[in-house]
C-alpha positions, 0 to 999 in steps of 0.5 A: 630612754632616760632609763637606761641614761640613769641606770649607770650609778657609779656602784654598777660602773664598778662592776662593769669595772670588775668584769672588764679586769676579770676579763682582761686579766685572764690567760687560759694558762691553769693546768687542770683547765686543759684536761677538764676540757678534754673530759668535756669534749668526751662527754660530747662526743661520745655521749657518756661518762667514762668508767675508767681512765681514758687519759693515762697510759699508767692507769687506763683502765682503772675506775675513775670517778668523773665527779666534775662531768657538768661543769665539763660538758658546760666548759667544753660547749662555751669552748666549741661555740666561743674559743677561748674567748667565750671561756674567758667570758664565761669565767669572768661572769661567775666571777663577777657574779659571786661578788655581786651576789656578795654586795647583795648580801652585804647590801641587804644587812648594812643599808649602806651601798657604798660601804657594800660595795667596798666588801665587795671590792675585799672579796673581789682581791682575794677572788682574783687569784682563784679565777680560772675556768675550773669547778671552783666557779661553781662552788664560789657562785653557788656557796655565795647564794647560799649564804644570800637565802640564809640571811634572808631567813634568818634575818628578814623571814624570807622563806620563798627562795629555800626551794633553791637550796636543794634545786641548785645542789643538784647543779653543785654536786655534779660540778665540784667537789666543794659542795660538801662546803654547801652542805657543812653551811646550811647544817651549821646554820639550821643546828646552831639556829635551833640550838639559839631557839631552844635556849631562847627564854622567849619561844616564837612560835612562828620562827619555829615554823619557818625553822622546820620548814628550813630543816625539811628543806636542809634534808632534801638538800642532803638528799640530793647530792645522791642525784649523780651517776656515782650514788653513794661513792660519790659522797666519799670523793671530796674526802679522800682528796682532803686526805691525801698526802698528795694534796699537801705535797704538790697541790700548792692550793691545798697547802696551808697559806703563806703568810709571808706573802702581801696577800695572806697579811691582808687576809689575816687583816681583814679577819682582825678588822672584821673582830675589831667591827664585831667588839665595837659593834652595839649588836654582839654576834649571836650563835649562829654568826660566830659558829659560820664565820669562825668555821669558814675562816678557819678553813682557810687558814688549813687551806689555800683553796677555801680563801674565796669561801672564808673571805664570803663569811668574813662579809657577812659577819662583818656586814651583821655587826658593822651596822650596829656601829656607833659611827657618830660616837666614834668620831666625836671621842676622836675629833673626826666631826669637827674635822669635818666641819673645818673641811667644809668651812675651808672648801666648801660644800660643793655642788650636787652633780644631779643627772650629769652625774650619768652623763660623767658615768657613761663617758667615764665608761666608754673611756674605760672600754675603749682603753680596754680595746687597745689594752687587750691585744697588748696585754695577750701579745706574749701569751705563749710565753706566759701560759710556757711558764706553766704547761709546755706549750713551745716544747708540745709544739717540737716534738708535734713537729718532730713526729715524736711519739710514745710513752711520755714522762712528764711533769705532774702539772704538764699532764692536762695540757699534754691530754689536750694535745696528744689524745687519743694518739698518746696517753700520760703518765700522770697528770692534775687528777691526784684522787686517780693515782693515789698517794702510792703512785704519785711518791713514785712519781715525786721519786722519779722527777726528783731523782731520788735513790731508785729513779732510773729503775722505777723510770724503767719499770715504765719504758718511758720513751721521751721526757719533758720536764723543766730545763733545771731539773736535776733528772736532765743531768742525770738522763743525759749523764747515763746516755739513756736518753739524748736531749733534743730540745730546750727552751727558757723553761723546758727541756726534751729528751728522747730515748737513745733508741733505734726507732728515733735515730734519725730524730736523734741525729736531726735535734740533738743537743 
């Protein structure tokens, strides 16, 4: 009993904290969630992999390459146990997971648990806008253990856990794409580790061991990224993605950042403040540690979606060099020492709280999950309306009501909530799965929603039958301009037109606008 009275430190209270935000914060409103769970659902229900497109009417048929089906089915079977709540708890948990893991590391390099547990705290807000149930909670986990079984070797020779490396890979390469990340970090790491070795005037010849003992683990990792049910082609995936124009023209993650935005200036402080820790630290970064740091960062200056990832890198660094910093010589050239001592002169020293600190931590978090309790239904009260900003909910909702049905035209990112509500009984034109259609299509696309010369022919081209797209658009003018189609439904974001067509006259007469 006394046990866990003392297990609640004010670090785990934190967690429990970070967790509980997580949670609370969550609205299952991300686009690719929807279709990601459809897949899922196929999987389990069918029992197999689709070879081809299930979802479009566009490009039913085609190959398409299911490289995330893990992650799916796991998503899809919380869904079918917990609802949306047991999805929130699920991703909640991998996030939170990741951080931990990060204040381990950070932990382990420093010897300092507080200071750990503010890197913890960076890498937690600049995690938080990538939280959502999609495979990047895989890449975010596993990269962070990654990074955990490396320092181990590295700096304390701890060779036990690299068994892990290919044994968790094998989850990896079959969630997500981002695995490619875990293989540039342990080959980045055993080249520049040999590269140190063999420059090194002093040859250890047991740290050689344990490095060909690394290398030997690093091929089986690579290895086994060819335990998938697409072999080899599924290698080449993550690349082509990286280079589509797509990826840059409507998939905001793959975009470069905003520096503009709060969150982008803290980033670039918190690389300043980690080069900062680095020059004053008495311990200059060595090979290794600059090539994976400078690496990781970088890539998150190409790429929105590599934040969570650099930011990772950006604990370890600092973690390495911070623990070299001479604390008390700075604060001696700065006065900071005898701004101390006036402190304690003028309050005092206080007094230890010994275990009632506990007892002030258990009531501090039952507080906390009692305001969660009643904080939570008000927080979600408007949740249609917030995930309406994102995919159609309101305008889904009439048309299901309306028995309209048909070839849909919509926007790019309402195409995984139109899978998961309308298949089987209706298919898409396009939706979040840019590697599917490819650059050609999507122009297309990008020229019919942005009603560019040639829309209303290529519109045609696909007998399209009813439209949603957002109230603003500039193809609702034009649509209801050239009489083609009527608009039968508008809410604060969204609008809906249907074909001016025999087969929906009485829904015509019924809804029009």
């Amino acid at each position: 009993m006394n046990r866990i009275y003392e297990w609640l430190n004010l670090r785990r209270f934190g967690f429990i904290v970070i967790f509980t935000v997580l949670f609370i914060s969550i609205v299952l409103s991300d686009p690719d969630y929807f279709w990601h769970l459809s897949a899922g659902q196929y999987i389990w229900e069918h029992k197999a992999l689709p070879s081809t497109d299930i979802f479009s009417y566009t490009f039913a048929g085609k190959p398409w390459v299911l490289h995330e089906w893990l992650f799916e089915i796991i998503l899809f079977g919380v869904y079918s146990f917990w609802g949306g709540l047991g999805v929130k708890l699920f991703t909640a948990t991998f996030a939170t997971a990741t951080v931990f893991v990060a204040y381990g590391i950070a932990k382990r390099l420093l010897g300092k648990p507080y200071w750990a547990f503010f890197l913890a705290l960076i890498l937690f807000y600049q995690i938080v806008p990538n939280v959502s149930p999609r495979p990047q909670l895989f890449t975010f986990l596993i990269f962070a253990i990654y990074l955990r079984i490396l320092v181990n070797f590295k700096y304390y020779s701890d060779v036990r856990k690299l068994w892990l490396l290919p044994a968790l890979m094998v989850i990896w390469v079959n969630s997500h794409g981002g695995y490619v990340a875990g293989l540039v970090l342990i080959l980045l790491f055993v080249a520049c580790e040999w590269l140190m070795l063999i420059l090194s005037q002093q040859r250890d010849a047991i740290h050689k061991q344990r490095l060909k003992k690394l290398t030997m683990i690093a091929v089986v990792t690579v290895a086994v990224t060819l335990l998938n049910p697409y072999f080899i082609d599924h290698w080449i995936y993550p690349f082509t993605v990286m280079n589509m124009d797509a990826s840059q023209n409507i998939i905001t993650e793959w975009r470069s950042p905003d520096f503009h935005t709060f969150r982008w200036k803290f980033f670039l402080l918190l690389v300043f403040g980690a080069l900062t820790v680095a020059i004053y630290s008495e311990k200059r970064p060595d090979f290794t540690e600059i090539v994976l740091s400078v690496f990781f960062i970088s890539a998150a200056f190409i790429s929105v979606r590599h934040a969570p990832i650099s930011v990772l890198a950006i604990v370890f660094l600092t973690s390495v060099t911070l623990a070299h910093v001479p604390f008390a010589k700075i604060f001696s050239c700065i006065k900071l020492d005898r701004f101390a001592l006036h402190y304690r002169r003028l309050v005092g020293n206080g007094s230890d709280l010994g275990k009632k600190e506990f007892l002030f931590n258990w009531m501090l978090l039952a507080i906390t999950l009692t305001g969660c309790l009643f904080y939570y239904p008000v927080f979600h009260a408007k949740d249609e309306d917030k995930i309406n900003k994102t995919v159609p909910v309101k305008a889904v909702k009439f048309i299901k009501d309306a028995e309209i049905k048909g070839r849909v035209f919509s926007v790019y990112h309402y195409g995984g909530y139109l899978i998961n509500q309308f298949y089987p009984e209706q298919l898409v034109f396009i939706d979040g799965r840019a590697d599917l259609y490819g650059d050609k299509f999507i122009q297309e696309y990008l020229e019919i929603v942005e009603a560019r010369a040639g829309w209303k022919e290529k519109l045609e081209k696909h007998h399209i039958d009813y439209v949603i797209v957002t109230r603003k658009s500039a193809l609702v003018e034009l649509l209801q301009t050239s009489a083609d189609f009527k608009l039968i439904y508008k809410d604060e974001v969204n609008a809906v037109l249907l074909k001016n067509d025999v087969r929906y006259a009485s829904i015509i007469s019924k809804y029009a606008q």
